[in-house]
Structures are given as structure tokens and as C-alpha cells.
C-alpha positions as CSV (number, residue, x, y, z in Angstrom):
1,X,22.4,12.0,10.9
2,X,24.3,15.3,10.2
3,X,26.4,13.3,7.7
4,X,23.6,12.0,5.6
5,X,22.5,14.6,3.2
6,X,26.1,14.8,2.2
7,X,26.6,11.3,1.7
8,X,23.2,11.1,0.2
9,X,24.5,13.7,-2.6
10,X,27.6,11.6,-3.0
11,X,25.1,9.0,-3.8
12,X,25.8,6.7,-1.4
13,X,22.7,4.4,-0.2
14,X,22.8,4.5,3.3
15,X,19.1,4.6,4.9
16,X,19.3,5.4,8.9
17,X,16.5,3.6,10.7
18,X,13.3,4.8,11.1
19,X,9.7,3.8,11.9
20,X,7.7,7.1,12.0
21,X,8.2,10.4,10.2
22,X,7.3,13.5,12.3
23,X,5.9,16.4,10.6
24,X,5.6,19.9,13.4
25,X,2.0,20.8,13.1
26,X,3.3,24.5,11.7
27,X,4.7,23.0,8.8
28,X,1.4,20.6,8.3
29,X,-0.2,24.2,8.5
30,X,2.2,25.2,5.5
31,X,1.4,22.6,3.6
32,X,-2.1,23.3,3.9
33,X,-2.0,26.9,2.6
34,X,0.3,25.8,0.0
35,X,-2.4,23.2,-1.1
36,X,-5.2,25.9,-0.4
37,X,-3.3,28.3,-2.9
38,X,-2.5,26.1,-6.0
39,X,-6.1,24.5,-5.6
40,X,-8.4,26.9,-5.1
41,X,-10.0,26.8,-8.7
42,X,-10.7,23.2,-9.0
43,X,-14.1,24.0,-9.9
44,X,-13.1,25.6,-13.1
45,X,-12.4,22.6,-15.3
46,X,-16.3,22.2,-16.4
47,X,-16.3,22.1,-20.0
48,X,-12.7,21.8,-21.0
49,X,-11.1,19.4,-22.4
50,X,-9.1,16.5,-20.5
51,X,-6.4,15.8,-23.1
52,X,-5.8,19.3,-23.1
53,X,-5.6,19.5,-19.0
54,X,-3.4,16.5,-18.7
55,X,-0.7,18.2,-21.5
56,X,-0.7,21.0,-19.6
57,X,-2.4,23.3,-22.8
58,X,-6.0,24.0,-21.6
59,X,-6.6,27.3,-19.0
60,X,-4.9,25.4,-15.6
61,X,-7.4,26.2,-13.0
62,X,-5.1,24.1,-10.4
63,X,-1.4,23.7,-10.3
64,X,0.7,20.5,-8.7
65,X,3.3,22.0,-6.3
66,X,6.9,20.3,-5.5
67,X,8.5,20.9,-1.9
68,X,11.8,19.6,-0.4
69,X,11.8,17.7,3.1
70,X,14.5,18.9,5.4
71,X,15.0,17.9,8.9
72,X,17.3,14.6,10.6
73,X,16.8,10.8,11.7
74,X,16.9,10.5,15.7
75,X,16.5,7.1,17.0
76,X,13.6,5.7,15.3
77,X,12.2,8.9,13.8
78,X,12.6,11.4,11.2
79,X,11.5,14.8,12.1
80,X,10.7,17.2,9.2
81,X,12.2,20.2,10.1
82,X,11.7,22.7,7.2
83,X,9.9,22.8,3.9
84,X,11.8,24.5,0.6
85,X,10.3,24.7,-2.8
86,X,11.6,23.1,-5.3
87,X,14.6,24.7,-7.5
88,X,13.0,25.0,-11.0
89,X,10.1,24.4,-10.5
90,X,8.1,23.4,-13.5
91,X,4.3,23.4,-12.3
92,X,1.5,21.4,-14.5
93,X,-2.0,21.1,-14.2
94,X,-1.7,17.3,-13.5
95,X,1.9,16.9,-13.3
96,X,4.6,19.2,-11.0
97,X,8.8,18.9,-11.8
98,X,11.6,20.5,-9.6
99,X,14.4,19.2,-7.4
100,X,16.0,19.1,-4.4
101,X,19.5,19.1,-5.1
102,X,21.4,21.3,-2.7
103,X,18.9,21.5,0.1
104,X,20.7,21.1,3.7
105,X,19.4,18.1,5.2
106,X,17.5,16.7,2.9
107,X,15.2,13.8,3.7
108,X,12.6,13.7,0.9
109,X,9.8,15.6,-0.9
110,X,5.7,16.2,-0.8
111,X,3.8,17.4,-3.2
112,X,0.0,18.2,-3.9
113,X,-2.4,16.3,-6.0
114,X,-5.0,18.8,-6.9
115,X,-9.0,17.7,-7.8
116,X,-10.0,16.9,-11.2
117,X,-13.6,17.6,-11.8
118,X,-15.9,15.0,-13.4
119,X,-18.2,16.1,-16.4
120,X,-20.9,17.3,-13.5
121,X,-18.3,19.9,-12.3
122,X,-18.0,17.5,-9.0
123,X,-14.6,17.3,-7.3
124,X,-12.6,13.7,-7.8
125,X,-9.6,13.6,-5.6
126,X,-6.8,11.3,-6.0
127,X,-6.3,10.0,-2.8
128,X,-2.8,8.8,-1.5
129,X,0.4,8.0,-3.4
130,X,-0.1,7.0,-6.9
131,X,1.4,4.2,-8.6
132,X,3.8,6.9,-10.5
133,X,4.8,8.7,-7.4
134,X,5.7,5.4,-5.8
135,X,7.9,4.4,-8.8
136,X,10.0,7.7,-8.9
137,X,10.3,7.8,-5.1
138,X,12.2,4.1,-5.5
139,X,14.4,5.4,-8.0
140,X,15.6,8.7,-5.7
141,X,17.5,9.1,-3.5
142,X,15.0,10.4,-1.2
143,X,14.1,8.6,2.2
144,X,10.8,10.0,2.6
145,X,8.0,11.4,0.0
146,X,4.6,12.5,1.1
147,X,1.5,13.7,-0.9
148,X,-1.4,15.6,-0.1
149,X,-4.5,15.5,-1.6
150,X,-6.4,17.6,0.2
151,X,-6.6,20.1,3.2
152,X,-6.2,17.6,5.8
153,X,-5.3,14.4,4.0
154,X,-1.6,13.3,3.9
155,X,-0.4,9.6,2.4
156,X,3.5,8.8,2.9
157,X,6.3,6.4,1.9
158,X,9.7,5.3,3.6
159,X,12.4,3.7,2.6
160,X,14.0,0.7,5.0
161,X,18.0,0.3,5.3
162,X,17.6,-3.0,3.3
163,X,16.3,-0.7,0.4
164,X,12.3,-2.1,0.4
165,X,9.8,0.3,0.5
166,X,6.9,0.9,3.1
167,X,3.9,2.4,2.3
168,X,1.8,3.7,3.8
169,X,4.5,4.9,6.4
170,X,3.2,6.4,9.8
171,X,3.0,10.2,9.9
172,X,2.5,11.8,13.0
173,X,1.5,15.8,13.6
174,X,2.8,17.2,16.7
């Protein structure tokens, strides 16, 4: 799959085969920490205002965090070989921007959705692949886009060579 990332920037829409994306458990690691540091005050949102947290105006106590995907298809799987942050990366309280042009063997993105706390100060996660991320990942170019939600929670997406979508697409940690 050498060739793809190149003819993926060409725009072409060639999707190799796949059934399982493989993620080293190092890099799950990295994502971890990544999560830990750009969550870690969660519990800070008491008291302010939502509208003001989902503009991005109020105090952020949490930032969303955008990462590239790099790695190759082999047979039926794509392994995730590195992670790279975004270029221009425009972090939100609720919302994260960035992108992935240039990246060597690119193969998709992952980024973090961080708590929101309810009016009791109590942690609400947004588990899995929102209805949002799904729409922007059919529109990229991307063959893979994962999100994590928290320390040890992962939900993923693949696209198939006839252009459908599959969700959730197996991950597995080795």
C-alpha cells in the first residue's frame, strides 16, 4: 500500500481491503496520555455556562485533540503505525480542527471527546463516534477515524472499497 497515501492526496478513491484495524499497544498508550493531558479538568465546568463552553468563550477546563493515523494495509489489515498531531491545530472545548495533509502514509485520524459535566458537577461522556464525526469522516478522504472517549474506551469507522461505511469497525491492541 506504499502507493496509497500519494494517490490518496491526488484524490483518487481507491480503498485497499481491510477487515480489522491494528493499533500497537504503545501507541494505544499514547493516546491515553494524550487523552489524560487535554482532560484532566473535566471537573471544572460546575457553574459555567454551556453556551459559553460549546462557543469555545467560557474558561476551557478540557480541550478536544486531533491526531493523524499513519501506518499501511497488509492483506486484510491496517496497522497504525505512528501517530502525528494535527498541522494547525485549532483546539475547542467541544470541538478540535487540524489536518492531515502531508503526513507519510496516511490512513485516517482519532481524536478525543472529553466529559462534559452535568449541573451536579458529575462526569457525562460521549461515548463512541457521533453522528458529526461520522458525517465528516464520509466526506474525507480518510480510510479510518477513531475516537476516544475515555482512558480505555476506543470506537472506530472504516471505509469498504465500494465506498459504504462500517461502523463500528474492529480494533484490535497488540
Amino acid at each position: 500500500m506504499r502507493g496509497f497515501g500519494a494517490a490518496l492526496l491526488a484524490g483518487m478513491a481507491l480503498v485497499p481491503p481491510f477487515r480489522v484495524i491494528v493499533l500497537p499497544a504503545q501507541l494505544r498508550g499514547m493516546m491515553s496520555a494524550v487523552w489524560v493531558t487535554n482532560n484532566r479538568h473535566w471537573d471544572e465546568l460546575a457553574g459555567q455556562n454551556t453556551l459559553t463552553q460549546l462557543l469555545g468563550t467560557g474558561r476551557p477546563t478540557q480541550l478536544e485533540y486531533l491526531g493523524c493515523l499513519a501506518g499501511d494495509v497488509a492483506n486484510d489489515t491496517l496497522f497504525v503505525r505512528r501517530l502525528v498531531q494535527a498541522a494547525h491545530l485549532k483546539q475547542l472545548q467541544f470541538a478540535v480542527a487540524g489536518d492531515c495533509e502531508g503526513v507519510p502514509d496516511l490512513v485516517g485520524t482519532w481524536h478525543t471527546h472529553p466529559y462534559r459535566a452535568d449541573a451536579a458537577g458529575r462526569a457525562q461522556k460521549e461515548p463512541g463516534l457521533s453522528a458529526l464525526d461520522l458525517e465528516s469522516f464520509a466526506a474525507a478522504r480518510d480510510l479510518v477515524t477513531i475516537v476516544m472517549w475515555d482512558l480505555d474506551s476506543l470506537d472506530a469507522a472504516m471505509k469498504t472499497p465500494d465506498g459504504a461505511l462500517r461502523h463500528p469497525a474492529p480494533v484490535a491492541v497488540r
